[in-house]
ZALOTI-18764 format. One line per 2 residues: their letters; for each residue x, y, z of N, C-alpha, C, O, CB. Coordinates in steps of 0.02 Angstrom, whole numbers, plus 50000, padded with zeros to 5 digits. Last residue first. Glycine has a CB too. Example, Ala and Ser with C-alpha at 12.3 -4.5 7.8 and 13.67 -1.06 7.14 Angstrom:
// ZALOTI-18764
SA = 50642:49888:50354:50684:49947:50357:50645:50002:50394:50670:50057:50402:50704:49970:50286  50660:49716:50390:50615:49775:50390:50660:49835:50390:50712:49834:50423:50565:49776:50452
This chain:
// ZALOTI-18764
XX = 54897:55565:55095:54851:55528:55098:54862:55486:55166:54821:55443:55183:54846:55493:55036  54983:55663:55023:54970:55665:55088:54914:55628:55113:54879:55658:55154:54965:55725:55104
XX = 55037:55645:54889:54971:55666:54909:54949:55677:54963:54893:55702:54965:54935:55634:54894  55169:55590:54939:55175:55636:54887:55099:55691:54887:55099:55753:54886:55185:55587:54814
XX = 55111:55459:55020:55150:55519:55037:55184:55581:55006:55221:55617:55039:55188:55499:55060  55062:55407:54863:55023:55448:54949:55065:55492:54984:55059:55553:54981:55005:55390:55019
XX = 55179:55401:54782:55107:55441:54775:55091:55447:54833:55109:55499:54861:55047:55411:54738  55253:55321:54876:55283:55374:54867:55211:55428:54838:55195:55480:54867:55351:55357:54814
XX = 55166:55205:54883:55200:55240:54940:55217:55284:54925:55200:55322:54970:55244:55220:54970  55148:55144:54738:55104:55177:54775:55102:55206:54847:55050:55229:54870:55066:55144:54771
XX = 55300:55116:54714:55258:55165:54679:55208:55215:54711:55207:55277:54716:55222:55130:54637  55371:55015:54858:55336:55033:54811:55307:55101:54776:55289:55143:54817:55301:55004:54825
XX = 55384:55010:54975:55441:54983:54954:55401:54977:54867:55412:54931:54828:55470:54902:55006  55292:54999:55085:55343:55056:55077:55400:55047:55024:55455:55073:55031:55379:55068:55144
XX = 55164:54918:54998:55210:54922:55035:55244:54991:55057:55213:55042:55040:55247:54884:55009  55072:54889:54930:55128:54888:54884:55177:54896:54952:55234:54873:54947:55129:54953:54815
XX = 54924:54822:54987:54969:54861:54949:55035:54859:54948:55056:54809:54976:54960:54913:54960  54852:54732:55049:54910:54748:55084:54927:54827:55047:54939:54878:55079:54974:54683:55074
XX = 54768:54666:54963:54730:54676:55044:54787:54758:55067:54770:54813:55089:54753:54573:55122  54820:54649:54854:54775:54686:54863:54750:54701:54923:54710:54747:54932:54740:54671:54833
XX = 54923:54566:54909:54955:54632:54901:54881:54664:54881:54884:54723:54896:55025:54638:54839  54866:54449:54959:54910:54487:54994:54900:54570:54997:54884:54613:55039:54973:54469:54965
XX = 54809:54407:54840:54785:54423:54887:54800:54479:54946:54768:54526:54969:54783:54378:54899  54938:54365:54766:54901:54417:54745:54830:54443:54785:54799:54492:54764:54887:54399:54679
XX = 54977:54255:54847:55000:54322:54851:54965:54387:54817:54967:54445:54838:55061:54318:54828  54893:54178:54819:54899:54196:54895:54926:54249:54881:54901:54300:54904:54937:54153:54947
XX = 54884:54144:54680:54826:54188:54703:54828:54224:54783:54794:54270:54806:54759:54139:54699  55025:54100:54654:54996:54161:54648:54935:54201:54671:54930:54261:54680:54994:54163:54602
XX = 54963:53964:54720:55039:54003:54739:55020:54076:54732:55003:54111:54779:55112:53985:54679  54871:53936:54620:54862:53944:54688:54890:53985:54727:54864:54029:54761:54872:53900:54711
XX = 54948:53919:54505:54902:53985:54504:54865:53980:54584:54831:54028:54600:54834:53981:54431  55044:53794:54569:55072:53853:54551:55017:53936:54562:55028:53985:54598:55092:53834:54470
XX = 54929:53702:54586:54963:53738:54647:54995:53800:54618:54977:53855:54638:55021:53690:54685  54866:53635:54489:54830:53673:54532:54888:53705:54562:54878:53765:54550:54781:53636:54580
XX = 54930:53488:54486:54932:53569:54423:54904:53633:54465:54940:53683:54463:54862:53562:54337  54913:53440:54615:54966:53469:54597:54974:53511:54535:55013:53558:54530:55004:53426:54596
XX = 54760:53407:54611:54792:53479:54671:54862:53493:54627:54871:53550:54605:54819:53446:54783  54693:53387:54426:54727:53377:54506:54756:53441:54529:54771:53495:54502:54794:53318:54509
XX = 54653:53408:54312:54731:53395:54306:54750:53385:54381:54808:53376:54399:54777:53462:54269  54514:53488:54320:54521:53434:54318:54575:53378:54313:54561:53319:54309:54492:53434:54291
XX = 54591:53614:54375:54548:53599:54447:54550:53523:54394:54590:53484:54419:54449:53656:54477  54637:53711:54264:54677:53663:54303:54642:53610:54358:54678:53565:54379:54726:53705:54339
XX = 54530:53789:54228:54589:53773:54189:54634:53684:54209:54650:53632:54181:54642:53847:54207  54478:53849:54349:54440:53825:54283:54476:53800:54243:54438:53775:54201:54406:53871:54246
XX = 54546:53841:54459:54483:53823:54471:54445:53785:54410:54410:53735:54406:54450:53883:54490  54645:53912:54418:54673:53870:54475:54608:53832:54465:54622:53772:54460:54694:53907:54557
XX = 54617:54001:54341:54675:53975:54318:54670:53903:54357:54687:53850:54332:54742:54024:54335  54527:54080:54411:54494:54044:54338:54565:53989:54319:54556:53941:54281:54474:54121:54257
XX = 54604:54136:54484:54543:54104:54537:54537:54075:54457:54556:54017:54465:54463:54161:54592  54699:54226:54421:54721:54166:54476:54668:54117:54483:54683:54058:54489:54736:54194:54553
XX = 54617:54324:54382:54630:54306:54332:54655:54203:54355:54642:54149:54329:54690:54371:54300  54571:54353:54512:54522:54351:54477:54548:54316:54395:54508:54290:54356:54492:54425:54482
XX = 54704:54424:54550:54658:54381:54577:54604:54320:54550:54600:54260:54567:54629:54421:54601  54724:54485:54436:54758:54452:54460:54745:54400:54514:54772:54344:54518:54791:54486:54471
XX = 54623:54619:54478:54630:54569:54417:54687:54526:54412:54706:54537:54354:54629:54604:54356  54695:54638:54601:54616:54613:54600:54624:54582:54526:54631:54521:54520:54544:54683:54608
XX = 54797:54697:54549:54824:54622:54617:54746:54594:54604:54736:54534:54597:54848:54652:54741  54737:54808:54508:54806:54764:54474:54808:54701:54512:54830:54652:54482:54888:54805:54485
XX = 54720:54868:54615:54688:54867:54564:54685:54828:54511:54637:54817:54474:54694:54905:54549  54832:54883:54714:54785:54830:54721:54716:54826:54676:54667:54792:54692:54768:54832:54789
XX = 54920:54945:54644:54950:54895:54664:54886:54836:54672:54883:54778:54653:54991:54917:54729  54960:55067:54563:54927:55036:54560:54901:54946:54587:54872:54903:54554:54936:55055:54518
XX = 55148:55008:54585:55101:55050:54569:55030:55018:54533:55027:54971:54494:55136:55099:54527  55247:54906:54601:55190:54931:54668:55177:54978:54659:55184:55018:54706:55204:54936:54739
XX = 55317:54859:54504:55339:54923:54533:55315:54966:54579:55332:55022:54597:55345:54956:54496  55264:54718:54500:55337:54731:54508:55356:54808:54541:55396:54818:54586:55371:54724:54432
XX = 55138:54773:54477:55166:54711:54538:55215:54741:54555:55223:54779:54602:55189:54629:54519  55151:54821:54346:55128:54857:54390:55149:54820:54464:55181:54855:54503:55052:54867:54375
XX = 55213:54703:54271:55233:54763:54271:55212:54790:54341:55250:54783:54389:55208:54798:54212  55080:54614:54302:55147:54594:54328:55192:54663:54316:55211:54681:54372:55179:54523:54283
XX = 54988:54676:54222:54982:54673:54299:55051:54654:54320:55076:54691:54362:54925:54618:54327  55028:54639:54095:55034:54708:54134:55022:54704:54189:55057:54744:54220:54998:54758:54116
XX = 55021:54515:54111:55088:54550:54066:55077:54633:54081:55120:54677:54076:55082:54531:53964  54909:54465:54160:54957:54448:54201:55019:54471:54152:55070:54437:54159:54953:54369:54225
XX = 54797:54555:54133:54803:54542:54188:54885:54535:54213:54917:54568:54255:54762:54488:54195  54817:54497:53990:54833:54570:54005:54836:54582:54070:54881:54622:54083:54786:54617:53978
XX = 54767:54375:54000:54843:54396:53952:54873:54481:53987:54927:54507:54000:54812:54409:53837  54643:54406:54024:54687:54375:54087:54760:54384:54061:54806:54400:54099:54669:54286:54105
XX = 54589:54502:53934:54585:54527:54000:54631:54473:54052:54652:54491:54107:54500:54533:54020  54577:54422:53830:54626:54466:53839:54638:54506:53890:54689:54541:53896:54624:54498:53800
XX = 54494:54337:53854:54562:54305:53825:54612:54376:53856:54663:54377:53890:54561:54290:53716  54403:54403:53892:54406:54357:53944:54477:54343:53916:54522:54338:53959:54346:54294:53951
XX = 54354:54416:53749:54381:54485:53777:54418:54448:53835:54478:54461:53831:54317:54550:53804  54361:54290:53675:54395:54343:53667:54420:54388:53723:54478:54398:53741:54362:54373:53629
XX = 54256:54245:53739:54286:54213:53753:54390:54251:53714:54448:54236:53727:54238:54144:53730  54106:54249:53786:54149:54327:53762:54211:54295:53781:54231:54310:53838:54132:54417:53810
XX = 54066:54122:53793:54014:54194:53768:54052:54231:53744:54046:54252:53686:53973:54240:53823  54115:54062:53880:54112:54030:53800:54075:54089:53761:54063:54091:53701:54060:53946:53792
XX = 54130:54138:53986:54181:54123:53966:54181:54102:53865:54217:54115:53816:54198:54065:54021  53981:54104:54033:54003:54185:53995:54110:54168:53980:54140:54217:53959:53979:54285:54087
XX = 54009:53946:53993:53955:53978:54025:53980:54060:53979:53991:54069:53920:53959:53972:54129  54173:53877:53964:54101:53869:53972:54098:53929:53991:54144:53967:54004:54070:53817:54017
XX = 54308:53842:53952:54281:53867:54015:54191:53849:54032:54160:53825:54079:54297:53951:54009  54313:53858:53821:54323:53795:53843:54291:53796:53934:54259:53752:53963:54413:53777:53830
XX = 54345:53976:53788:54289:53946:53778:54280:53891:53815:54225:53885:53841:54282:53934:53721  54504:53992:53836:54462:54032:53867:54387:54016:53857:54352:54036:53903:54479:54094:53848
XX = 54549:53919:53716:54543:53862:53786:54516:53910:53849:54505:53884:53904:54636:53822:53813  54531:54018:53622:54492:53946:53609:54509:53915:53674:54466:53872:53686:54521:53895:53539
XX = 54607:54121:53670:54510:54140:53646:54509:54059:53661:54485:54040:53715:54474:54177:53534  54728:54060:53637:54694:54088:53716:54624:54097:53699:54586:54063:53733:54726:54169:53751
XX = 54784:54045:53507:54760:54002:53532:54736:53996:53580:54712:53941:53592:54782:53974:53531  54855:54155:53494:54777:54164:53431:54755:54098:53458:54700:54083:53435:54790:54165:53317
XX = 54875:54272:53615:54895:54239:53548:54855:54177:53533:54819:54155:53579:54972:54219:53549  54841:54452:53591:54831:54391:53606:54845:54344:53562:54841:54348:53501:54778:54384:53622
XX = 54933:54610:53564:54884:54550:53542:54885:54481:53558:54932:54448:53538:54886:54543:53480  55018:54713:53634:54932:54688:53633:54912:54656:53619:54859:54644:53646:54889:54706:53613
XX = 55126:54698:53476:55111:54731:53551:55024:54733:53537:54986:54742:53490:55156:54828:53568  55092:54543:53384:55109:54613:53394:55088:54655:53475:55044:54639:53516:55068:54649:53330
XX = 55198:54388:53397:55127:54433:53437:55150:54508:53436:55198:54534:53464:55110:54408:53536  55253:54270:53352:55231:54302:53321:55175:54347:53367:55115:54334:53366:55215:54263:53268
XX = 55303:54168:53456:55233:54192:53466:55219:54221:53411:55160:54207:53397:55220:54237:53521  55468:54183:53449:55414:54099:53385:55339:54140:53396:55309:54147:53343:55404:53966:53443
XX = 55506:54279:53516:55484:54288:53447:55451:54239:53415:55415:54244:53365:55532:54303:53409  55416:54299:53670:55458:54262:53627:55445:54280:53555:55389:54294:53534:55449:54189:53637
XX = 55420:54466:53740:55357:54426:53715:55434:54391:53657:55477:54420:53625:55262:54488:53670  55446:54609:53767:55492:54537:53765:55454:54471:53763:55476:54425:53798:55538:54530:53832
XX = 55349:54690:53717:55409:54699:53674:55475:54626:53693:55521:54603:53659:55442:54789:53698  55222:54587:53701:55258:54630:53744:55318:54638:53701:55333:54599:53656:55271:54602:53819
XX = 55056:54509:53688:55104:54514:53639:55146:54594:53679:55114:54647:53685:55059:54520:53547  55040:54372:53774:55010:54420:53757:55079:54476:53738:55134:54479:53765:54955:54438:53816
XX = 55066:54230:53800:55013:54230:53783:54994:54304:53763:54939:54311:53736:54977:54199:53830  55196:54253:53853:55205:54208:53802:55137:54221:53796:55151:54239:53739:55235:54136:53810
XX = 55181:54364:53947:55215:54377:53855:55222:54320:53836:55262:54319:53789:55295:54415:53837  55128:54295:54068:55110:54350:54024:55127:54335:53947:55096:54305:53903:55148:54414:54049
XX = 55240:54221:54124:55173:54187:54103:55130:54226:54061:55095:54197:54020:55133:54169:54159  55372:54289:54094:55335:54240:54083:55265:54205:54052:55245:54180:53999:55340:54235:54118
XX = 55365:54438:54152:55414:54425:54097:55395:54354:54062:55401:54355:54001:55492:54425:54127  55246:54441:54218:55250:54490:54154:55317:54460:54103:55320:54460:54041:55267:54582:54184
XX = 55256:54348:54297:55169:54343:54275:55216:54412:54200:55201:54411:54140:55073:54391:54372  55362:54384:54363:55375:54306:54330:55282:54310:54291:55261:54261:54260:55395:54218:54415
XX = 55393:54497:54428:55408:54477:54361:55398:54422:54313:55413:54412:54255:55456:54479:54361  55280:54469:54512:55260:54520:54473:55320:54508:54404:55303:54508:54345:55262:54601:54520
XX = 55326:54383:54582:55284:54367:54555:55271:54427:54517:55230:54411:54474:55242:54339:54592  55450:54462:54631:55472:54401:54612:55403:54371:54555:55416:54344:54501:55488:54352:54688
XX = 55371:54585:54701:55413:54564:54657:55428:54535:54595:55425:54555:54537:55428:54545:54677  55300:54504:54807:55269:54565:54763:55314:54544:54698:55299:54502:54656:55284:54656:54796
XX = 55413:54453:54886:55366:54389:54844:55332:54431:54797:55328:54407:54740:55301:54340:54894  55473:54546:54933:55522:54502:54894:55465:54471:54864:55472:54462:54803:55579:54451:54936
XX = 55425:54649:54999:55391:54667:54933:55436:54608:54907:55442:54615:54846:55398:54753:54897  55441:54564:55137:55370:54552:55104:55350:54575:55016:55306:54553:54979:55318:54597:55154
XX = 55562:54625:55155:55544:54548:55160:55484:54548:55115:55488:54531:55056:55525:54517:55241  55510:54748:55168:55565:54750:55137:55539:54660:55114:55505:54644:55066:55644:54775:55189
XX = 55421:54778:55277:55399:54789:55213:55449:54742:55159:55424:54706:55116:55401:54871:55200  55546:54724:55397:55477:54690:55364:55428:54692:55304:55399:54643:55280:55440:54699:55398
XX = 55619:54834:55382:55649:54751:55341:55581:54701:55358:55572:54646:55331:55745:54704:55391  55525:54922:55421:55555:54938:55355:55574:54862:55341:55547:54832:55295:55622:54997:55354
XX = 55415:54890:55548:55466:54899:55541:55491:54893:55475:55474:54836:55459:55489:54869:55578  55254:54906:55554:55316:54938:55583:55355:54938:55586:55376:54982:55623:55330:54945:55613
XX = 55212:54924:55390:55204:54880:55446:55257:54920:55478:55296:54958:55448:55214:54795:55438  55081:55001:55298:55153:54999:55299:55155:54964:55391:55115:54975:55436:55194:55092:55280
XX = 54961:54968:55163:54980:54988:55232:55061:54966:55255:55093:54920:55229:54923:54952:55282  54934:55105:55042:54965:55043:55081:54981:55039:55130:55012:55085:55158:55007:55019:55065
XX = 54847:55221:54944:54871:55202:55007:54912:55137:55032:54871:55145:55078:54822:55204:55038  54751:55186:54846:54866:55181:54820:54861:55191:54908:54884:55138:54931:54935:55291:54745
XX = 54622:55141:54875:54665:55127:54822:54722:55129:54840:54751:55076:54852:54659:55163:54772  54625:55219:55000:54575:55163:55010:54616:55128:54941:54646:55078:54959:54477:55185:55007
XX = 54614:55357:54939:54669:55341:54988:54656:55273:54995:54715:55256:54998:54669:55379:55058  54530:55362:54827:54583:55357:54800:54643:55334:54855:54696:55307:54841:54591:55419:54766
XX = 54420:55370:54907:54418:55308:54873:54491:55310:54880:54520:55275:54922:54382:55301:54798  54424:55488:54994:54442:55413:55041:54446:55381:54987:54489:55339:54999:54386:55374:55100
XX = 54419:55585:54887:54491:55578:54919:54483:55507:54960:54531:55469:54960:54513:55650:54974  54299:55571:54859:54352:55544:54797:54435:55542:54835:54486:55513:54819:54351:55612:54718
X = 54231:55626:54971:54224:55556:54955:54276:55531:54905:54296:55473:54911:54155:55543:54928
């Protein structure tokens, strides 16, 4: 049973032809740098995290708890940890994106970080604020359905594991 989870995890499925993986890890990528080098490290503290943030590695920056309350319900509850679980979602998840390791473990909290962005944050600013964490949630869909590809981390583990 621990061998189907773990194949069911880093496994990916690989399409039949290579410049099709190829095409497809372009959006993996592209969003994996832009959630870690971006949208990430300005809210959570990375070695390229802006210096005005003042943010030590890991630490949230000190104004995310308070518009993570703002959410309401278990958001206004544990409005901390929720702070640091989407900061961290998208400054390490974007790492992991980028190098399609751990791919759809990573893509789920990313998901899930997407679905509060697009829904809870933005849903009263209209469709057009809305679209960007939309943007992302398609793809971060993608790649949890999909995995990383042949063109990723978690390809070389399986076929390293024989999965």
């Amino acid at each position: 049973m621990p061998s189907s989870l773990l194949k069911s995890v880093i496994k990916p499925i690989i399409l039949p032809y290579w410049w099709q993986d190829a095409l497809l890890c372009i959006p993996r990528i592209v969003c994996g740098y832009l959630f870690a080098a971006d949208f990430g490290a300005a809210k959570f503290g990375m070695p390229w995290s802006p210096a005005d943030n003042n943010l030590q590695l890991f630490e949230v920056a000190f104004w995310f708890p308070g518009d993570v309350a703002q959410y309401g319900g278990i958001f206004a509850m544990f409005p901390a940890f929720f702070a640091w679980m989407g900061a961290f979602s998208e400054a390490v998840g974007g790492i992991f994106l980028m190098l399609g390791l751990a791919t759809r473990p990573f893509s789920l909290l990313l998901v899930c970080t997407m679905l509060v962005a697009a829904f809870l944050q933005q849903s009263g600013n209209g469709m057009w604020n809305m679209l960007p964490a939309l943007g992302f949630l398609w793809i971060t869909l993608y790649t949890m359905l999909m995995g990383s590809g042949r063109f990723g981390v978690d390809y070389i583990i399986a076929k390293k594991l024989r999965l």
